[in-house]
C-alpha positions as CSV (number, residue, x, y, z in Angstrom):
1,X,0.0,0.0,0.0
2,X,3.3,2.1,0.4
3,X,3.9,2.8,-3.1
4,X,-0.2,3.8,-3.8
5,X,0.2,7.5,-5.0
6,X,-1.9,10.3,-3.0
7,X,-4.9,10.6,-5.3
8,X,-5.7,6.8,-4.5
9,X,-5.5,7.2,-0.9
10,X,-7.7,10.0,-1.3
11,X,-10.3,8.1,-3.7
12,X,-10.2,5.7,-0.7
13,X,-11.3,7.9,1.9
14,X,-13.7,9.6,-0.4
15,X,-15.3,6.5,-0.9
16,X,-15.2,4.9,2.4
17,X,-16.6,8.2,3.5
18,X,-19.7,8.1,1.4
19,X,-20.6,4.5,3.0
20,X,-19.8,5.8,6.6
21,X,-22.1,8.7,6.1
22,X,-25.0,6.5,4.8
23,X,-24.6,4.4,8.1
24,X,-24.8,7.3,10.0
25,X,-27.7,8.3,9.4
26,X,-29.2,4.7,9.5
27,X,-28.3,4.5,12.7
28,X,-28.7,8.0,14.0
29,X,-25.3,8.9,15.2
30,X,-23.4,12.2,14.3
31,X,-21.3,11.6,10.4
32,X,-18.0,12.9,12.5
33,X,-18.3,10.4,14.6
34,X,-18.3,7.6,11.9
35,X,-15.9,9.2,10.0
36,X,-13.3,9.2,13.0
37,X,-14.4,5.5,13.9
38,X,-13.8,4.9,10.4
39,X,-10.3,6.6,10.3
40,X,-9.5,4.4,13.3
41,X,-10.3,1.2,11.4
42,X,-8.1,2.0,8.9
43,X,-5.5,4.1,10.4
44,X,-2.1,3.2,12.0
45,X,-3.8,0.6,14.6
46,X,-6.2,-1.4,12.8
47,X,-6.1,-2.2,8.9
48,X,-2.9,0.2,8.4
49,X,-3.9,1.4,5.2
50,X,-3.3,4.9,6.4
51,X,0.5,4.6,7.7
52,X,2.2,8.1,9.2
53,X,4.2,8.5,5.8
54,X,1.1,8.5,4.1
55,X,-0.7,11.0,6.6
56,X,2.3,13.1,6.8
57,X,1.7,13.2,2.8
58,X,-2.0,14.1,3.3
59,X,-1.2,16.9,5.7
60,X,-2.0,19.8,3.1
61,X,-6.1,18.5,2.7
62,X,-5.7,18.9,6.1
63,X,-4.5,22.3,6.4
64,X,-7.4,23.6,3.4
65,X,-9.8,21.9,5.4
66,X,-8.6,24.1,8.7
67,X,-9.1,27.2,6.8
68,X,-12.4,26.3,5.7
69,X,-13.4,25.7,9.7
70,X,-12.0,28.6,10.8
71,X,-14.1,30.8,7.4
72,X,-16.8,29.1,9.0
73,X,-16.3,30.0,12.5
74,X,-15.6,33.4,11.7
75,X,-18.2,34.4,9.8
76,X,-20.3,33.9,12.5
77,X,-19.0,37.2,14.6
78,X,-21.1,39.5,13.1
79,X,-21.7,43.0,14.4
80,X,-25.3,42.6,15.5
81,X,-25.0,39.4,16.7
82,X,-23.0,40.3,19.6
83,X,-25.0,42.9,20.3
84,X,-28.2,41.0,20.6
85,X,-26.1,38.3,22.6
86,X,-25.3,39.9,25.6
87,X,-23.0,39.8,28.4
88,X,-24.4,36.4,29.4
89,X,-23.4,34.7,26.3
90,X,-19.8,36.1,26.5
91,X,-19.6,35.2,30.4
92,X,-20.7,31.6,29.6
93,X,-18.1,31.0,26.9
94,X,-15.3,32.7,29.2
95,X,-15.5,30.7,32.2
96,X,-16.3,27.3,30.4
97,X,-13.5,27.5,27.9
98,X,-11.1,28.8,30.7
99,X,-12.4,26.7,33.3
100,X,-12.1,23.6,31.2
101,X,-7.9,24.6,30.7
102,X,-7.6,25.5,33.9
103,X,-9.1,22.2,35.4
104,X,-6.9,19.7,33.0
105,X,-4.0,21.7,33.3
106,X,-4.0,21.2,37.3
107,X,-4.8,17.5,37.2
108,X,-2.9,16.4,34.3
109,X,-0.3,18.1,36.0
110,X,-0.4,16.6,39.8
111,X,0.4,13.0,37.7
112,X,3.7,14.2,35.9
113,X,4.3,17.6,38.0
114,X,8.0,17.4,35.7
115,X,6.0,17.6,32.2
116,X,3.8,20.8,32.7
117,X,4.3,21.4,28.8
118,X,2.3,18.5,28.5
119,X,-0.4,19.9,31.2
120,X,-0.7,22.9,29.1
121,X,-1.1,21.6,25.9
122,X,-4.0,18.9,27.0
123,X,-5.9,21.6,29.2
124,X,-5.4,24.5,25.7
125,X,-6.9,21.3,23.7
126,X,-9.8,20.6,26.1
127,X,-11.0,24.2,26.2
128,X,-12.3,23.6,22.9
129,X,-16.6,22.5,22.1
130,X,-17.3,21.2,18.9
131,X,-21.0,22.5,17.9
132,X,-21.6,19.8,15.1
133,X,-23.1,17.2,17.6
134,X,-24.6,19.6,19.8
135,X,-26.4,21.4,16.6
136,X,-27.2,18.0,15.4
137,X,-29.5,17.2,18.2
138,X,-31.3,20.8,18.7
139,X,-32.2,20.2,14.4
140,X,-33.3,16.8,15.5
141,X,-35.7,17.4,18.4
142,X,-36.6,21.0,16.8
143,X,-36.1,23.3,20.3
144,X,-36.5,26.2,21.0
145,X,-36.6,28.2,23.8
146,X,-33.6,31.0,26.0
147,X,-31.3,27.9,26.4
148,X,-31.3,26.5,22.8
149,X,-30.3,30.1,21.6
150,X,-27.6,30.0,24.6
151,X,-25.9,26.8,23.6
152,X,-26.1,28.0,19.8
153,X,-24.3,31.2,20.3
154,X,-21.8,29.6,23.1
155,X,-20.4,26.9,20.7
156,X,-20.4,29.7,18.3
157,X,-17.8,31.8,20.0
158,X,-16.3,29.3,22.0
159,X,-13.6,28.3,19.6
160,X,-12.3,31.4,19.1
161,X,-11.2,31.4,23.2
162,X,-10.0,28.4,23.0
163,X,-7.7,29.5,19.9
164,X,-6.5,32.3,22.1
165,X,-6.0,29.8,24.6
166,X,-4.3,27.6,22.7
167,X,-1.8,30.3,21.4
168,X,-0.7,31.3,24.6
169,X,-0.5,27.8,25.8
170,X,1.6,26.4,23.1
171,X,3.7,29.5,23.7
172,X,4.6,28.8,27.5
173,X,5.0,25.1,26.7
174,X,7.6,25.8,24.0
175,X,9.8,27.8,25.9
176,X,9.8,25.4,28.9
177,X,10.7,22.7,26.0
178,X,13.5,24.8,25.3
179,X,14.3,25.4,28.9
180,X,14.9,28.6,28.4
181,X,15.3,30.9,30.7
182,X,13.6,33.9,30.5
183,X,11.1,36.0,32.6
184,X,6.9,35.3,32.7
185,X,6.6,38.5,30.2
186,X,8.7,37.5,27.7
187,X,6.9,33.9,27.7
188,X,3.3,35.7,27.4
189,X,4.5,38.3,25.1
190,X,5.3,36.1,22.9
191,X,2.2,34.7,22.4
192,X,0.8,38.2,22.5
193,X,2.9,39.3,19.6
194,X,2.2,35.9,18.0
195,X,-1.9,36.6,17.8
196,X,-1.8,40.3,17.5
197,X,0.3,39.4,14.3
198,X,-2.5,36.5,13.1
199,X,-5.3,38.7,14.1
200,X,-3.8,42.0,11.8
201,X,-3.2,39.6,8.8
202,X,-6.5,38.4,8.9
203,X,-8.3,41.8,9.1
204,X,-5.9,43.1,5.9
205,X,-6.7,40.1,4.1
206,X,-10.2,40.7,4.9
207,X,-10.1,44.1,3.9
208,X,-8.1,43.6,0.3
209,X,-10.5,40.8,0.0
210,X,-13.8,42.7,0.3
211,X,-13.0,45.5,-1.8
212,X,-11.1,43.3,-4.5
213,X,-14.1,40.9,-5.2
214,X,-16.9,43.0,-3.8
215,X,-18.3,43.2,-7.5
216,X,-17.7,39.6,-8.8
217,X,-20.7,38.2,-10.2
218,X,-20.4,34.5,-11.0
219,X,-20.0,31.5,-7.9
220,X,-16.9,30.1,-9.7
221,X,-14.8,33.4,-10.2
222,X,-15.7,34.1,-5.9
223,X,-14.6,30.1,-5.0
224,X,-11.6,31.2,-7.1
225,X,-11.1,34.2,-5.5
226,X,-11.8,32.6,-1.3
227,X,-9.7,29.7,-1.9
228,X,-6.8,31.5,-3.1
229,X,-7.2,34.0,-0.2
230,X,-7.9,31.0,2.3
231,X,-4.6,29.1,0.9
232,X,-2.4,32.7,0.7
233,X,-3.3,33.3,4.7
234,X,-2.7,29.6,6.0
235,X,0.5,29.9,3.6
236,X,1.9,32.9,4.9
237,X,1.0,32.1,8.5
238,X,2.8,28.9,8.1
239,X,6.0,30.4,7.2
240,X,5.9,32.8,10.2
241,X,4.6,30.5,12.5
242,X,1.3,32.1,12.7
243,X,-2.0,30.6,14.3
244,X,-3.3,30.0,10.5
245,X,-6.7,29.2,12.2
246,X,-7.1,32.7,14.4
247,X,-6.2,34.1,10.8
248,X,-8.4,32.5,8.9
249,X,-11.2,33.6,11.4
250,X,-10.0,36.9,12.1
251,X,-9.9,37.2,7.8
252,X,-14.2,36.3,8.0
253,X,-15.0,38.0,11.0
254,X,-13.6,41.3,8.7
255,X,-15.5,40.0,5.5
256,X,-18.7,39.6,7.3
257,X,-19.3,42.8,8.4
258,X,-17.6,44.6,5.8
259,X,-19.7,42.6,3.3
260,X,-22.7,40.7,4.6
261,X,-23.3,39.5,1.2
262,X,-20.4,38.8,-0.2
263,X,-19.7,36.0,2.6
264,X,-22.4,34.7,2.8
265,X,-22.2,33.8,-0.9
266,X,-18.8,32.4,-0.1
267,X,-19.9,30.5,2.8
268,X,-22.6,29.1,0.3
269,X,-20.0,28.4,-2.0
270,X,-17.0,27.0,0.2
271,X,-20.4,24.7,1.4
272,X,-20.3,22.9,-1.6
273,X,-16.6,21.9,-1.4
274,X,-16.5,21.3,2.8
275,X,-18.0,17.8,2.9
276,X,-15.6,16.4,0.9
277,X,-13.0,18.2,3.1
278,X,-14.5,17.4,6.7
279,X,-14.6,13.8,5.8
280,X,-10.9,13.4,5.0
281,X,-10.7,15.7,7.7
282,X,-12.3,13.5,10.8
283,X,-10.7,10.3,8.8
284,X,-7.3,11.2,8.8
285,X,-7.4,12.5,12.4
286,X,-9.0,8.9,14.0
287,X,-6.4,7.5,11.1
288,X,-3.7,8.9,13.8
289,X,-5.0,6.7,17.1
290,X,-2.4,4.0,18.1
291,X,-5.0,1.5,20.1
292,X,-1.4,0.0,21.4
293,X,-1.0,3.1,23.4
294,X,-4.5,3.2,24.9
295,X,-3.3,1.0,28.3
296,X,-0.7,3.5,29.0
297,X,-3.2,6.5,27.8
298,X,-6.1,5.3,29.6
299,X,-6.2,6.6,33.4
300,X,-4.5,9.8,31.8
301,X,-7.6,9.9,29.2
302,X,-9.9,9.2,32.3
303,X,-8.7,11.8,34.4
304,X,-9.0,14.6,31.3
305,X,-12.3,13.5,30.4
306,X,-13.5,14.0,33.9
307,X,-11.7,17.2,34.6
308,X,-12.3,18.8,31.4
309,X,-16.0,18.0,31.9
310,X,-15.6,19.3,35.4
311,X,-14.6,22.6,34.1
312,X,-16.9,22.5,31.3
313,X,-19.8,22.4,33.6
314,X,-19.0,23.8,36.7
315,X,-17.2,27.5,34.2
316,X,-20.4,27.8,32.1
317,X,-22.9,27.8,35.2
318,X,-20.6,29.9,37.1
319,X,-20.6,32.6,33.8
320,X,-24.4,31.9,33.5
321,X,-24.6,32.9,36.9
322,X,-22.5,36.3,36.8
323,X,-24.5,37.2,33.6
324,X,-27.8,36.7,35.4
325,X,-29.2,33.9,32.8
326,X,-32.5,32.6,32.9
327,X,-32.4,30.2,35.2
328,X,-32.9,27.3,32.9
329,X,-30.1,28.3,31.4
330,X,-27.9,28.4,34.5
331,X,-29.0,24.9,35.4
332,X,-28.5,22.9,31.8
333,X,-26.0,25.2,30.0
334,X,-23.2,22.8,31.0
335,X,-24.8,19.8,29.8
336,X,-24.5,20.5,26.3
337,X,-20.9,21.5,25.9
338,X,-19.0,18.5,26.2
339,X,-18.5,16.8,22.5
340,X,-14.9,18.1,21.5
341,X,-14.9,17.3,17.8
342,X,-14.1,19.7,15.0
343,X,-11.7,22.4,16.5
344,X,-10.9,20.3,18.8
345,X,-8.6,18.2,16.5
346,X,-8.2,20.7,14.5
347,X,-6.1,21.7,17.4
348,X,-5.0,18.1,17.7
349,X,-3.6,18.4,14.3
350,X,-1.5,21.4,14.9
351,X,0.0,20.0,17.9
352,X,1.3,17.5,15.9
353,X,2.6,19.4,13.5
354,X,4.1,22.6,15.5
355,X,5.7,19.6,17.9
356,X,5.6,16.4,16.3
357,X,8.0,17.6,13.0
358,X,11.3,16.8,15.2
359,X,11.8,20.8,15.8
360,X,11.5,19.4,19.5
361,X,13.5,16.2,19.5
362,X,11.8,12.9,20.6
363,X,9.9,15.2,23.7
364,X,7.8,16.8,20.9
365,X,7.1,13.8,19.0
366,X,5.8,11.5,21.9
367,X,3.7,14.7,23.3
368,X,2.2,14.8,19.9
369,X,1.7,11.6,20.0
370,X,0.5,11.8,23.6
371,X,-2.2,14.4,22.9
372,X,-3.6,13.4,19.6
373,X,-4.3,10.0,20.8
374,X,-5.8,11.1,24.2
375,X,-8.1,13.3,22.1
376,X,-9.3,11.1,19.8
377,X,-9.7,8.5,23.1
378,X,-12.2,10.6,24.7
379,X,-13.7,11.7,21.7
380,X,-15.6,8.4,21.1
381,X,-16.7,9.0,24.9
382,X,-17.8,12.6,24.4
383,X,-20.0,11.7,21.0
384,X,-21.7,9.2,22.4
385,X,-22.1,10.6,26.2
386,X,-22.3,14.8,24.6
387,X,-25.8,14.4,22.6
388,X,-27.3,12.4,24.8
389,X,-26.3,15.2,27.9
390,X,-27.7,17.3,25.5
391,X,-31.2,15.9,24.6
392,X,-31.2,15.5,28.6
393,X,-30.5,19.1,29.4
394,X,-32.9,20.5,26.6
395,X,-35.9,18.0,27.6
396,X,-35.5,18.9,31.3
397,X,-35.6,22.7,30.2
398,X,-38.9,22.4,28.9
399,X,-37.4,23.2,25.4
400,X,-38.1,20.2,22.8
401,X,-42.0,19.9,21.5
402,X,-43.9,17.9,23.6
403,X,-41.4,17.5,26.5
């Protein structure tokens, strides 16, 4: 299977994908999380058709398909929409994102206290809530109702604190990989620099962008025109070891309030193209897992599950709280934030590259290693215990038909 070129392994997936989806929804269970169980069947553990030469080859669909999130994701900070959200909704996202870090970073770190790198990075990655599951049931039991449009706009904005999270995080555990010794502000400067930078690229782009193609007519000169932006930001960040993501979103945010109508003809438009992208995506990632490491990984995996849901919970009641939500809201709000897909591994993903490349020495690879398969470990947990918390929290609330 070594010697297979690229476009095979990529006809593979596509078609493997197409069967997984159609078992999904047979059986009722989120596509991502078939298309990770998938990529575990057929990744490094399992069937080995997707070895790490081969994923390491496959990295760039990967990248394209990051960009296209983080369009997504930032098209979504519109003007009025955080207007008409209020403090409540910011509070919420705050304390459950930070909380979530805050919570793995401490436990992770009272097992190895001489690997806090390895603290930080987990408790960056567990800030992160993935709002495909989460969307998927609220569509499927049709709510409505103050908590419904809580949980929408929390998952909404959530990834962009746990980017900014995960910036600063990577940041500190960098240098202490380098031991080098330098003072606190220097090791959060850094970081501070590092997103300022991502954030200003992003808002130029957007602004060259908006002007440049504010007057093209026809969808295939605009999917010309977003891609080549898309690929020209995640390229440029890459070479100056920017967060291509937080560009990326910073790069929408700009476009969709500059020109309401010109993204959303490009979200239309990148729409058509993203299935084919999430699903090599979510394959590739569960392709990663190595099932021989899961009896070393799995108290590790238990104790971040546990603590991330800890803060998960216990930082988006406490925000509901200090933003005087309904009080069905303060209650469930928790509940529904637990599946970590999408960014998530997204995150996953850059780990492994930023660390995993051998710019680290054997340290980076095995906490790449570490991290990606701890992820993808509890993921299986949080898609199958996430909706169901969900569908629980929404009933209770008084917010699905009939209930």
């Amino acid at each position: 299977m070594d010697q297979l070129n690229t476009l095979i392994y990529l006809s593979v997936a596509a078609l493997v994908a197409f069967f997984a989806k159609r078992f999904a929804n047979r059986v009722g269970i989120p596509t991502v999380t078939s298309y990770v169980i998938v990529g575990v069947i057929m990744g490094i553990s399992v069937l080995k058709i997707f070895q790490p030469q081969i994923l390491n080859r496959l990295d760039i669909v990967n990248d394209f398909a990051l960009g296209v999130i983080g369009f997504t994701i930032g098209s979504e900070f519109k003007r009025s929409t955080f207007q008409q959200l209020g403090k409540s909704i910011i509070l919420i996202a705050l304390f459950e994102a930070s909380m979530a870090f805050i919570m793995v970073t401490i436990f992770i770190t009272l097992m190895n206290p001489s690997k806090i790198y390895q603290a930080l990075i987990l408790g960056a990655v567990a800030s992160a809530t993935a709002p495909a599951a989460t969307v998927y049931v609220i569509q499927q039991y049709k709510t409505k109702g103050p908590l419904t449009s809580t949980i929408l706009a929390v998952v909404g904005i959530d990834d962009a604190f746990a980017l900014i999270i995960f910036v600063f995080a990577a940041g500190l555990a960098k240098s202490i990989m380098r031991a080098e010794h330098i003072s606190i502000l220097h090791i959060l400067l850094s970081p501070i620099i590092d997103i300022s930078l991502s954030i200003g690229l992003g808002i130029l782009s957007g602004i060259v962008f908006s002007w440049l193609f504010r007057k093209v007519r026809y969808a295939d000169d605009l999917l010309l025109g977003i891609a080549s932006f898309i690929m020209l930001i995640l390229g440029i960040s890459e070479k100056f070891n920017f967060s291509g993501l937080l560009t990326v979103m910073a790069f929408a945010m700009v476009c969709t309030n500059a020109n309401p109508m010109l993204t959303n003809r490009s979200k239309k438009i990148l729409d058509g193209i993203s299935p084919i992208l999430y699903a090599f995506f979510f394959i590739f990632a569960g392709a990663h897992l190595n099932v021989d490491l899961l009896p070393t990984i799995g108290f590790m995996g238990l104790v971040y599950f546990l603590s991330r849901a800890i803060g998960k919970m216990g930082g988006a009641s406490f925000g509901a709280i200090i933003g005087k939500a309904p009080p069905t809201v303060k209650k469930y709000v928790g509940f529904a934030l637990l599946p970590q897909v999408g960014v998530a591994i997204a995150l996953a993903i850059i780990v492994k590259k930023e660390f995993g490349s051998g710019a680290y020495g054997e340290t980076g690879v095995n906490l790449a290693t570490l991290v990606i398969n701890i992820l993808l470990f509890t993921t299986i947990i949080t898609e199958i215990v996430g909706p169901l918390l969900t569908k629980f929290a929404l009933t209770k609330a008084g917010e699905r038909p009939g209930s």
